[in-house]
N, C-alpha and C positions, 0 to 999 in steps of 0.2 A: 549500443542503444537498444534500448526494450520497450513496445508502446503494449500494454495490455486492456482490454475491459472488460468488463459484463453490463448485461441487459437485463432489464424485467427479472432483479431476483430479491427476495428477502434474506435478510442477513440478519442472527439474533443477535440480541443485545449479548455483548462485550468477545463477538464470534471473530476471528480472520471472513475476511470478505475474500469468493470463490473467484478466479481471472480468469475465465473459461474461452477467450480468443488471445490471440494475438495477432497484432494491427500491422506490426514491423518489427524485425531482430535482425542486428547489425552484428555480429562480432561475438565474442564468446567471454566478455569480460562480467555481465549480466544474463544468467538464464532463469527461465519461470520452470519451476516445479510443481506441477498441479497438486492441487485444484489451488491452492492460497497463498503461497510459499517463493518469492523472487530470490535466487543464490547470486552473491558477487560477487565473483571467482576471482580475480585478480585486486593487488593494492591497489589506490590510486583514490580520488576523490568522488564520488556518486552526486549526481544533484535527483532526487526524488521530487516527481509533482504528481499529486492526488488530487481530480476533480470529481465530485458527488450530486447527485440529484435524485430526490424518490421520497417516497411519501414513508409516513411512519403507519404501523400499525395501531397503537394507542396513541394520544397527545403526548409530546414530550419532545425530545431532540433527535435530532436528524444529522448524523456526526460523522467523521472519520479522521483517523488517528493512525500514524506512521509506527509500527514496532521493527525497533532493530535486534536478531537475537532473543526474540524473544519480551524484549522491554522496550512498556510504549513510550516514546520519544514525549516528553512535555512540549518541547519546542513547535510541534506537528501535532497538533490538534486542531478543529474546528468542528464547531457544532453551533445547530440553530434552531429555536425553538418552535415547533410544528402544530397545527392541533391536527387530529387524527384526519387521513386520508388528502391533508392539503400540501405540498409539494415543497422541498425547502431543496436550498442550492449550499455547495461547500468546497472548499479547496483548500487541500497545505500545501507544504513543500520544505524539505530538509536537504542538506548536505549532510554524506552518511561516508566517512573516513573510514577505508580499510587498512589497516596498515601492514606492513611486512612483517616479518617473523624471523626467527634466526637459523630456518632453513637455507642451507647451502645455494641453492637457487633464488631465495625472494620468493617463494610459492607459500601458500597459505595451506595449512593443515586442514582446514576445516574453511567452508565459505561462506561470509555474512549473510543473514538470513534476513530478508525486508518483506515485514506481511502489510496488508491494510487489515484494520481493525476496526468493528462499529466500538464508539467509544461511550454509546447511549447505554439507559436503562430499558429502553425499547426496540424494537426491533423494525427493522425498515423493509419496506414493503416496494415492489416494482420500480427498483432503483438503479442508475446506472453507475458506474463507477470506471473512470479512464485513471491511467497510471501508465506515466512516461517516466523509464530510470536512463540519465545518459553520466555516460563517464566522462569527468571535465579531465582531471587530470590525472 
């Protein structure tokens, strides 16, 4: 289990969002790779939750969006529409399936990679951002 946030930061439009604490780290089946980068080193099932709050720079959305590898998840979006400087609230959540490989062992060559993403045309401003990954199975 991995619980990460940040605080009071701006994140540009369509940037990884920076996770510059961590709250609690359980186990070695999920690690954070600074600054924006979660690695999930073992098969098994992930449950991802992203919760959001903070203002935008210009009017527009106030979003965040779950990428696996690289590619952002449809299923894992939310955004909300802000006018500048007024505060909007958001939260996703995905299950993120690593699977095994045809390594001798079950180990993974390489380890899935789960960023948060602003998914806006704007950029948010004095935002917080929590993000809990637990391995269900």
């Amino acid at each position: 289990m991995l619980q990460l946030y940040s605080d009071g930061i701006g994140v540009a439009a369509g940037a990884a969002v920076p996770l510059n604490n961590i709250t609690y780290s359980k186990g070695c089946s999920a690690t954070h790779n600074a600054p924006a980068t979660i690695s999930l080193e073992k098969r098994g099932v992930y449950l991802i939750k992203v919760d959001a709050y903070g203002s935008v720079a210009d009017a527009g959305d106030f979003g965040v969006q779950i990428a696996v590898n690289g590619v952002p998840r449809l299923d894992a979006i939310n955004e909300t529409t802000v006018a500048a400087g007024d505060l909007g609230s958001v939260a996703t959540a995905c299950y993120v399936v690593v699977q095994e490989n045809n390594c001798p062992c079950n180990c993974l060559t390489a380890p899935t990679s789960v960023q948060i993403i602003n998914p806006s045309d704007v950029a948010s401003a004095d935002a917080h951002y929590n993000v809990l990954v637990s391995k269900v199975c």
